[in-house]
C-alpha positions, -999 to 999 in steps of 0.1 A, spaced: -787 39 303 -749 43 316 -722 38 287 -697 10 296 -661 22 297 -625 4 305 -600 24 320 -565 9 320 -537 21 349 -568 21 373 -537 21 402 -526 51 393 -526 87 400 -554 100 372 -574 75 375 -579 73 417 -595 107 401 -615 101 370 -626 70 380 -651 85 405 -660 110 382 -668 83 358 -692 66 381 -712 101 389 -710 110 350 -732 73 346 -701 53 337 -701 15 342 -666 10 350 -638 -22 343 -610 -7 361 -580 -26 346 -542 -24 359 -510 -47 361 -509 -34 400 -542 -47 418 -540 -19 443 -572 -31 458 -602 -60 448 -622 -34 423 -594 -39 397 -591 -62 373 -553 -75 360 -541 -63 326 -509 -60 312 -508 -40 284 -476 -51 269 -496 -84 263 -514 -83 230 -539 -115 234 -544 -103 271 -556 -66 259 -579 -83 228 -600 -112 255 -604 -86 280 -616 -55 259 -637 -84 235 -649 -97 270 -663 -64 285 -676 -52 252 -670 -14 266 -681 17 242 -649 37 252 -618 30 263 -597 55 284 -562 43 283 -541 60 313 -521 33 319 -481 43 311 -443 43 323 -442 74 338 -409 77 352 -391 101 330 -355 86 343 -359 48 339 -377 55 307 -345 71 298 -324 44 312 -343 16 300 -354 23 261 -369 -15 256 -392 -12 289 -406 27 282 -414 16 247 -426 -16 253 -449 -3 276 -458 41 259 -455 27 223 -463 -9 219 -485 -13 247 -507 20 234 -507 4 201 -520 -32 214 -549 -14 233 -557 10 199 -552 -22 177 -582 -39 188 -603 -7 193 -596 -1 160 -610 -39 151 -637 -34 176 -650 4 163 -648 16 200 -638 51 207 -600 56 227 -588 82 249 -554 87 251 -532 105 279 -500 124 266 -478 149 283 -466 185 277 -431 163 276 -435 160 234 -423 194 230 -388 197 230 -387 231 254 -367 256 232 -404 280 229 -406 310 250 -443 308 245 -465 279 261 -473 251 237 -506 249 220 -523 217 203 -505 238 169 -474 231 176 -453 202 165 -436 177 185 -401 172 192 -392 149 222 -357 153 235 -357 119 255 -368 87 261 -400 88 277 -415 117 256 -406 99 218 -424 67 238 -454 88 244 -458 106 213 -447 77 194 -484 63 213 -500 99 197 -489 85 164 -504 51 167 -539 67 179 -544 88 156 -534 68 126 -555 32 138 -584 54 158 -613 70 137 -626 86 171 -600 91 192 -594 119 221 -557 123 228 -555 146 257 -522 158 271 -512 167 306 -486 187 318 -468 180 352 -493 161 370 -507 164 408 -526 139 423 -543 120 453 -518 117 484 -515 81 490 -506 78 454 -487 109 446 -451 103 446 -438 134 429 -428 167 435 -459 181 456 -458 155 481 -416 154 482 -414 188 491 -441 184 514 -420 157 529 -386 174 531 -405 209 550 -413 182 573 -375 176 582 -357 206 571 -353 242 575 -343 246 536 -346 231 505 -337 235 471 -354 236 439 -352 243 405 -356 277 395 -345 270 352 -377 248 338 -411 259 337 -442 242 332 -478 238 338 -492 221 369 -524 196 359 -545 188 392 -560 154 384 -590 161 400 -597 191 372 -584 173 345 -608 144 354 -634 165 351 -622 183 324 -618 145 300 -652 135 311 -665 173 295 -641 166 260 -657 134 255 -696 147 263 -688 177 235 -681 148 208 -654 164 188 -628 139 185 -594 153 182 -561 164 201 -565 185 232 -547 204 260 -555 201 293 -534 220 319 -542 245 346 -539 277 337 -509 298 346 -471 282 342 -444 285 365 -408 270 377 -407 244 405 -390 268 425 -426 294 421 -445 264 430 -425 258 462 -429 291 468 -466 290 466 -469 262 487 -447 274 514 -471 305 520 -504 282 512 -490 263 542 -484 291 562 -446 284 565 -434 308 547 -415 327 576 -403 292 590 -386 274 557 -367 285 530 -366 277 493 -335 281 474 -334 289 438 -306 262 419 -298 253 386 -314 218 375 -273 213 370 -280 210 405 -300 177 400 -284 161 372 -307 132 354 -302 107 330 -331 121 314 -327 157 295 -353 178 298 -365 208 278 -367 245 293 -405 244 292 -432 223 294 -455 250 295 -485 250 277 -520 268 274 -555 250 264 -560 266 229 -586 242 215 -607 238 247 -606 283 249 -618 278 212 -645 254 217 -656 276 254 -650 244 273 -619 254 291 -631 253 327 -599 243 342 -589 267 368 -555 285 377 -530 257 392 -526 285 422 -564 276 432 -559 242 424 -530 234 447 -549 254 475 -580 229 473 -555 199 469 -528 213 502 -571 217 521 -576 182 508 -546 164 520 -525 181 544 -535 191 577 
């Protein structure tokens, strides 16, 4: 008998992944969005509270997975009322009538909480401290989960990779600018941890089948800067004796969102419960580069 789900942001990066993985898992899917990238999705914005309560009420699903967010650290930064509208408020409208409904939510966070300053990767241990915009947002969404949601899975991310056609961010840029130039810079002064959503797909799917409600990393393995990751994908490319990557300063790039020296982090709860299966973001971005670029 397959387990009815509703996944909101079905237009987006994660989900063109765990959506599929969904289906093969024995998922029957109402993929909801407020972009109707194609006919399977259905329109939901989740800023509007009556919206989120006819549609969950409507589909009757026995989880929710609530991907949908304002991703884009910058705006978020520049416009306060839009990211929390949409991180805070619209988490809390979807968790609100969950909470009615008794239906399970999972939650998608970011390595962003964290405010940076740790010269160790950040586990599921450590507390918060968002130094901008977007991150307070998201964690303020934690907050709301955990205090409305008896079973609740919020699942953090670090700096996310995904399908081609959808990916706009730093994979497929640099991708873009070896295309056209003979060198490029990057940012050799933050360091994080790369989250292929094809693995974490898989890897949410396996933290909701082990039934241990609860907060969760889920990363590759490994950390590095963006300017190790360019690296990497230079040689993976086989370009490495044709382009060059320059080490800079993020002072280099300046922002209006700050951002803190790490958003590395390691999967402590998921090596403690021996379901860590995600692999090294080296391997990962090898089967994504096979994947998409020829």
């Amino acid at each position: 008998m397959s387990v009815k789900a509703l996944v909101t942001g079905a237009a987006g990066m994660l989900a063109s992944d765990l959506c599929p993985v969904l289906y093969d898992a024995g998922y029957e899917i109402l993929k909801t969005d407020i972009n109707l990238r194609d006919k399977s999705i259905s329109k939901l914005d989740i800023r509007e509270k009556e919206s989120v309560e006819s549609t969950i009420k409507s589909f009757s699903p026995e989880i929710v997975f609530h991907l949908a967010a304002e991703t884009d650290v910058d705006l978020c930064e520049r416009d306060h009322r839009h990211s929390y509208m949409t991180n805070s408020i619209g988490t809390e409208n979807i968790a609100l009538t969950c909470s009615a409904l008794n239906i399970p939510m999972v939650y998608i966070s970011t390595s962003a909480v964290f405010d940076g300053t740790s010269p160790e990767p950040y586990t599921e241990f450590d507390t918060p401290n968002p130094s901008n915009i977007y991150a307070r947002s998201k964690y303020a969404g934690e907050l709301v989960v955990e205090r409305l949601i008896k079973n609740y899975f919020i699942i953090r991310a670090g700096w996310m990779v995904g399908g081609w056609d959808i990916d706009k961010k730093f994979t497929r840029k640099i991708i873009e600018l070896l295309r056209t130039q003979d060198e490029i810079k990057t940012v050799s002064d933050k360091v994080g941890s790369p989250t292929f959503t094809f693995d974490i797909a898989q890897s949410i799917v396996r933290i909701v089948k082990n039934g241990r409600p609860g907060l969760y990393h889920s990363a590759n393995k490994g950390m590095c800067s963006r300017y190790e990751y360019a690296l990497k994908l230079l040689e993976l490319i086989g370009m490495k004796d044709k382009k060059r990557v320059t080490p800079v300063s993020s002072a280099h790039f300046p922002l209006s969102a700050p951002r803190g020296r790490s958003e590395a982090m390691i999967n402590m709860k998921l090596e403690l419960l021996g379901i860590n299966k995600m692999p090294h973001w080296e391997e990962s971005l090898k089967k994504y580069l096979s994947m998409y670029v020829k």
